[in-house]
C-alpha distance (Angstrom), angle and dihedral (degrees) to the residues before:
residue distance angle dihedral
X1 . . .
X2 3.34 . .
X3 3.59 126.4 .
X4 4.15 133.7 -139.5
X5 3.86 112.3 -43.1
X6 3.96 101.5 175.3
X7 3.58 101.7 -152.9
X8 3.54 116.5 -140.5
X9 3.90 139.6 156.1
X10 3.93 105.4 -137.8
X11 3.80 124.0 53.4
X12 3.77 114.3 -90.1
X13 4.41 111.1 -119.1
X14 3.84 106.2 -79.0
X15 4.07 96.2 20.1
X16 3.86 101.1 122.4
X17 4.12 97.9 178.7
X18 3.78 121.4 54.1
X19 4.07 109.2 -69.1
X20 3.61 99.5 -158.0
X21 3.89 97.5 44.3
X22 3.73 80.7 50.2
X23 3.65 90.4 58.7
X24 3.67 93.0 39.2
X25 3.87 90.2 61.3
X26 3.56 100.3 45.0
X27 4.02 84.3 51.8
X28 3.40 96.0 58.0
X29 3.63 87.4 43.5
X30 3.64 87.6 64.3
X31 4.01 99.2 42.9
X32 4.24 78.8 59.1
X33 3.82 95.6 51.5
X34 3.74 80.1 45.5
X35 3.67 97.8 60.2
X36 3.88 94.5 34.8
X37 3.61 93.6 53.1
X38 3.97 96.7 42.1
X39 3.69 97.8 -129.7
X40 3.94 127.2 -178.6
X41 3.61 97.4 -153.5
X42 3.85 142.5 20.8
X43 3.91 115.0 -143.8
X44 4.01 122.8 -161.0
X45 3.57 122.2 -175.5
X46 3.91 107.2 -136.6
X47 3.81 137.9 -72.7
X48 3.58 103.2 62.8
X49 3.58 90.6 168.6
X50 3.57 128.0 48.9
X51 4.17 90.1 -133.8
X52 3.47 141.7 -2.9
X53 4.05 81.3 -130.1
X54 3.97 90.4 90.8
X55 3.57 137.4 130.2
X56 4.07 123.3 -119.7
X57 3.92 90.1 -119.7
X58 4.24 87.3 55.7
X59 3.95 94.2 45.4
X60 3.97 94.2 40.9
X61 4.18 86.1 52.3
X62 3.82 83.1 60.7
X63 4.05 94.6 35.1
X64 4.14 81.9 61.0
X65 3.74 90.1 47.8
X66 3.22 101.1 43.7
X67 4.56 91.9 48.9
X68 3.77 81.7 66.4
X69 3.48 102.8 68.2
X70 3.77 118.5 105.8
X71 3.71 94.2 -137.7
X72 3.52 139.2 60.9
X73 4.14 103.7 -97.4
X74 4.07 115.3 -131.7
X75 3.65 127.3 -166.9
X76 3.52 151.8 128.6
X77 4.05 138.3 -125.4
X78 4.09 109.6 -72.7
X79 3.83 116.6 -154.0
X80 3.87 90.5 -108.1
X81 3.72 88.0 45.2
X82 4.49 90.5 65.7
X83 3.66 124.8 60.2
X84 4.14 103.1 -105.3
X85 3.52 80.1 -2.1
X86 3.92 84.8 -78.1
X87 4.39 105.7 153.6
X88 3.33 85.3 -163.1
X89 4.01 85.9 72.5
X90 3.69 94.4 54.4
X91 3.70 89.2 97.9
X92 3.91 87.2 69.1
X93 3.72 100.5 43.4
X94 3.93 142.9 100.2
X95 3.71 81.5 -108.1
X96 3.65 101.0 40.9
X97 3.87 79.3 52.0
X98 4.04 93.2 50.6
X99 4.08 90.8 48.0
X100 3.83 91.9 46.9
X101 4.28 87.3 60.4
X102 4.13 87.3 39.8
X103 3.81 81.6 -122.2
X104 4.34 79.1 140.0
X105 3.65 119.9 4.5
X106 3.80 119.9 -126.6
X107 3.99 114.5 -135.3
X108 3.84 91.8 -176.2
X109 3.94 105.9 134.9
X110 4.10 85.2 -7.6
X111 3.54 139.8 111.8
X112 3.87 120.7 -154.0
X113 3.35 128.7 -164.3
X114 3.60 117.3 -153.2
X115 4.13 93.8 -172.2
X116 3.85 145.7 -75.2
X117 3.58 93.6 -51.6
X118 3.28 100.1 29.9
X119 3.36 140.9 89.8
X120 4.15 137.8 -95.8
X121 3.62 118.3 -118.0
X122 3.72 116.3 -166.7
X123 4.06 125.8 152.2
X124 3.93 147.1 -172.5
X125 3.59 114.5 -125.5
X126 4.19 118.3 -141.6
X127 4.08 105.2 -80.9
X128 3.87 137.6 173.7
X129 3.78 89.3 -101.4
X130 3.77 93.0 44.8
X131 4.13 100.7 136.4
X132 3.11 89.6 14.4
X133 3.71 105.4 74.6
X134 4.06 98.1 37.6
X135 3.75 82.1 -162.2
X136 3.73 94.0 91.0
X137 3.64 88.4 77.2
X138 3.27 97.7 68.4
X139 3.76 141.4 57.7
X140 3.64 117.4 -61.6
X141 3.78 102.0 -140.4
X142 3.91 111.6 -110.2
X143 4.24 88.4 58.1
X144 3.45 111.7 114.3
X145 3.75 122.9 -88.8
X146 3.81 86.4 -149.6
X147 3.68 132.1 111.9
X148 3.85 114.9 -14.1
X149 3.74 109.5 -36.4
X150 4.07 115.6 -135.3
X151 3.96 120.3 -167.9
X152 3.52 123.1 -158.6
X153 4.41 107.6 -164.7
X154 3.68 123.8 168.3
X155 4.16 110.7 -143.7
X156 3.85 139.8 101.0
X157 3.95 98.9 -70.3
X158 3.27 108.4 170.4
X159 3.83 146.4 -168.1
X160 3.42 100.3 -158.5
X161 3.93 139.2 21.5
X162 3.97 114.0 -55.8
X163 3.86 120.7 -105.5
X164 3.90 92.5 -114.1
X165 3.92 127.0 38.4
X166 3.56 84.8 -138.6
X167 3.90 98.2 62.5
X168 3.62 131.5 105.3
X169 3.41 116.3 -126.5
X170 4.45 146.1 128.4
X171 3.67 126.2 -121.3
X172 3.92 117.2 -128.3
X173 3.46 89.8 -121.6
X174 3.83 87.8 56.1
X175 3.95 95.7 53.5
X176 3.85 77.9 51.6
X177 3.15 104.1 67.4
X178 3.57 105.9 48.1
X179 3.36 116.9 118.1
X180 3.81 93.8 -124.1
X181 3.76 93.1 43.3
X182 3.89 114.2 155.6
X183 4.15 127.3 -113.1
X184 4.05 75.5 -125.3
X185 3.73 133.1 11.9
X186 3.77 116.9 -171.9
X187 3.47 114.3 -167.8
X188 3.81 138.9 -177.3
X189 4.18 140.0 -170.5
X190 3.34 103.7 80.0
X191 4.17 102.6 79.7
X192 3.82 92.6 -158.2
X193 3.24 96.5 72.7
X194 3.40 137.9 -158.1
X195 3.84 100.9 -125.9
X196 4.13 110.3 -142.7
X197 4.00 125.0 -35.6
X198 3.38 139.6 -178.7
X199 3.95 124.6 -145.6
X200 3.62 121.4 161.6
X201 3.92 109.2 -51.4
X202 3.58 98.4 -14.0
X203 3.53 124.3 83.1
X204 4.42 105.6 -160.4
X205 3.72 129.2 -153.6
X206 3.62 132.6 -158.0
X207 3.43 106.7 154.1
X208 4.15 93.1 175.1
X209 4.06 128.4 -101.9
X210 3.65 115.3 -62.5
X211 3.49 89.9 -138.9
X212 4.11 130.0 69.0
X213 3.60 106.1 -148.2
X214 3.93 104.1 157.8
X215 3.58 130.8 53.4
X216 3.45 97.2 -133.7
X217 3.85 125.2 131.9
X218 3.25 91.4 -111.1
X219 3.79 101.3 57.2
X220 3.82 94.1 30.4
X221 4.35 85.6 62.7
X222 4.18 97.6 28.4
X223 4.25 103.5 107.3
X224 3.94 106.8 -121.1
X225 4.04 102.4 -123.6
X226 3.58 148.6 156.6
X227 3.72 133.9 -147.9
X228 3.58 137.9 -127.1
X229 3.68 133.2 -142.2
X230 3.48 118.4 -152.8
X231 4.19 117.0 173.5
X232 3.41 119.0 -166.6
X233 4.04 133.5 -137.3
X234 3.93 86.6 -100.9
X235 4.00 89.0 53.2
X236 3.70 90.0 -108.3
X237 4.24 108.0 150.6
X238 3.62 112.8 -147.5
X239 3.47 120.7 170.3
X240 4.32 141.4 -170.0
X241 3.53 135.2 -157.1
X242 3.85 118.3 -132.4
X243 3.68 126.0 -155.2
X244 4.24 108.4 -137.9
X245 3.72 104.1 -130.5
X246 3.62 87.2 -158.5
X247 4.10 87.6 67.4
X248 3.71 108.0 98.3
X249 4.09 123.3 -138.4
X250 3.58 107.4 -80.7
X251 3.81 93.3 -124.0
X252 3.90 90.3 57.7
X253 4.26 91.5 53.7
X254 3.85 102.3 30.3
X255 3.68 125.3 65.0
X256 4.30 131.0 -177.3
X257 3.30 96.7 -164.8
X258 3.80 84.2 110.6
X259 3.89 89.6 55.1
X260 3.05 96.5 52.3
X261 3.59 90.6 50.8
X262 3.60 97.8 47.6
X263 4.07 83.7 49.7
X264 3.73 93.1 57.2
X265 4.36 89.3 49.6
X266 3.59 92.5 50.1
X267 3.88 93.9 48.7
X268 4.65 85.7 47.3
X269 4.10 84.4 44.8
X270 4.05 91.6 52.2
X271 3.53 94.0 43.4
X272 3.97 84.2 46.8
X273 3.49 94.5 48.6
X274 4.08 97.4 48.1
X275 3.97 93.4 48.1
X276 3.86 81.0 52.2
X277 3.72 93.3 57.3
X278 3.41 96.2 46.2
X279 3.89 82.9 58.9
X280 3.50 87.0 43.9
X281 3.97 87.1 53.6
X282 3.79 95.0 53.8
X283 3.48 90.1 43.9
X284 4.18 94.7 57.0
X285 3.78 83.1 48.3
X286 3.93 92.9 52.2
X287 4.04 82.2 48.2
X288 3.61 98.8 53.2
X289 4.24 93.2 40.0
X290 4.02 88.1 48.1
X291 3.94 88.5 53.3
X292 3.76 95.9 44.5
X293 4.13 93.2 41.7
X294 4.04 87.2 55.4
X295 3.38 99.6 37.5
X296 3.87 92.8 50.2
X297 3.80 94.6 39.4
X298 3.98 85.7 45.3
X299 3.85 94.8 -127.6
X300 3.42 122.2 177.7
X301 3.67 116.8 -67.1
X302 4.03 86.5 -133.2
X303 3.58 95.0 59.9
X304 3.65 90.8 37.5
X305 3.92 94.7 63.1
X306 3.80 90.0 32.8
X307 3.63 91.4 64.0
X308 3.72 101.7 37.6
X309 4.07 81.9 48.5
X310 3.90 86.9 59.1
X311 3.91 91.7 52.5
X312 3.78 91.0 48.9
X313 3.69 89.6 53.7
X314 3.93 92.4 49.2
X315 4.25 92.6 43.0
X316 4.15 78.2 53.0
X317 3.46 104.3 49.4
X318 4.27 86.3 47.6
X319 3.87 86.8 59.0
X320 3.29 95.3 54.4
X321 3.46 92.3 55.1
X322 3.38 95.4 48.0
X323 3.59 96.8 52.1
């Protein structure tokens, strides 16, 4: 299994080796553990691309990539993968494109069968309602009851509480208890990871993004892995997580220089901002002693508005600049 890879041609903000060769490596790592291990089918968890915003050259680099792998490649539609993370734009998109030439095959509202004695890949692609209908974790109902049944979904499952209260997102322990809940459910999105777990029936597998996008602390220590599926004769899924040699240390490929950089402008913009509000202040009070001068002196209701128009003008012009 192999987890999100986001695709992309230039090097994300804080990257200071080459991203893509990065990702090319760690690919062809993969194809290798492929061939050494024997395996029938490789499984990727959504957004293979970083946006559907890319140009032909970038998505036929990973087209020639991807024809080396020694496996056929499943997956489904990742939110970064979709245009407003619409699936009913895949038709339109680098990966619409790749599924079209069965360079990857989409399991998205399918069920394959690999054979007798093999197992049934279906998936759930990213959607609007994606954490929001738990249901997508489970079987849809016309997949095959045969053979052990592994689901591939793309959304913020989770084996712990979220980062932010506000965040959508599914407990393990939700996904299973559906009813329909696969013998294995491999999900991507979230590019921590939750490694493999076990909860009643249905073994999970997060095995963490291939990619390292951010430069936070998190990403810059989290190992760069994949996982592997093994099922036995008995139908019994096991499965291992493999660190890619080919991954560099996180401290050697991520900088925060820009962080720290962005830290020091937002401390210069706040300290901007307040001595413009304490201009802004003196300037309400100005306002309010203009309007009470002409109003007690009885001064022209021309000049009056003229004069408070001139303020308003000035109060405008120190918002903008604040903002």
């Amino acid at each position: 299994m192999i987890g999100d890879v986001h695709w992309r041609a230039e090097n994300p903000i804080g990257r200071v080796d080459s991203y893509q060769a990065a990702l090319t490596e760690k690919l062809r790592e993969c194809w290798a553990l492929a061939r050494h291990h024997r395996v029938d089918a490789i499984i990727q968890t959504g957004d293979l691309f970083d946006s559907p915003d890319i140009a032909q050259t970038t998505m036929d680099d990973l087209w020639d990539v991807l024809e080396e792998a020694p496996a056929p490649i499943y997956t489904v539609p990742g939110n970064h993968d979709l245009y407003g993370s619409n699936p009913e734009t895949l038709y339109r998109t680098p990966l619409g494109h790749l599924f079209r030439r069965r360079v990857v095959i989409n399991t998205s509202g399918v069920a394959h069968t690999l054979g007798a004695e093999l197992p049934t890949i279906s998936g759930q692609g990213y959607t609007f309602s994606t954490d929001i209908d738990k249901s997508q974790y489970g079987l849809f109902v016309d997949a095959p009851a045969r053979g052990v049944s592994v689901h591939i979904t793309h959304g913020m499952l989770l084996g712990g509480p979220p980062p932010s209260e506000t965040m959508r997102w599914t407990s393990l322990e939700e996904a299973a208890a559906l009813p329909n809940a696969p013998d294995v459910l491999v999900n991507g999105h979230d590019h921590a990871g939750f490694g493999v777990r076990r909860i009643g029936r249905t073994l999970f597998i997060n095995p963490g993004a291939l990619c390292r996008i951010k430069a936070d602390l998190r990403e810059i220590d989290r190992p760069v892995q994949v996982a592997l599926l093994t099922i036995d004769e008995g139908g019994r899924a096991e499965a291992e997580l493999i660190r890619l040699e080919s991954a560099r240390p996180g401290t050697e490929v991520l900088s925060r220089d820009h962080l720290i950089a962005e830290i020091e402008r937002e401390q210069r913009r706040a300290e901007f901002t307040a001595h413009l509000s304490a201009e802004m202040r003196e300037a309400l009070d100005v306002s309010a002693m203009v309007d009470e001068i002409a109003r007690t002196d009885r001064v022209d209701e021309a000049v009056r508005r003229g004069a408070l128009r001139r303020i308003s003008a000035a109060l405008e012009e120190l918002a903008g600049r604040a903002a």
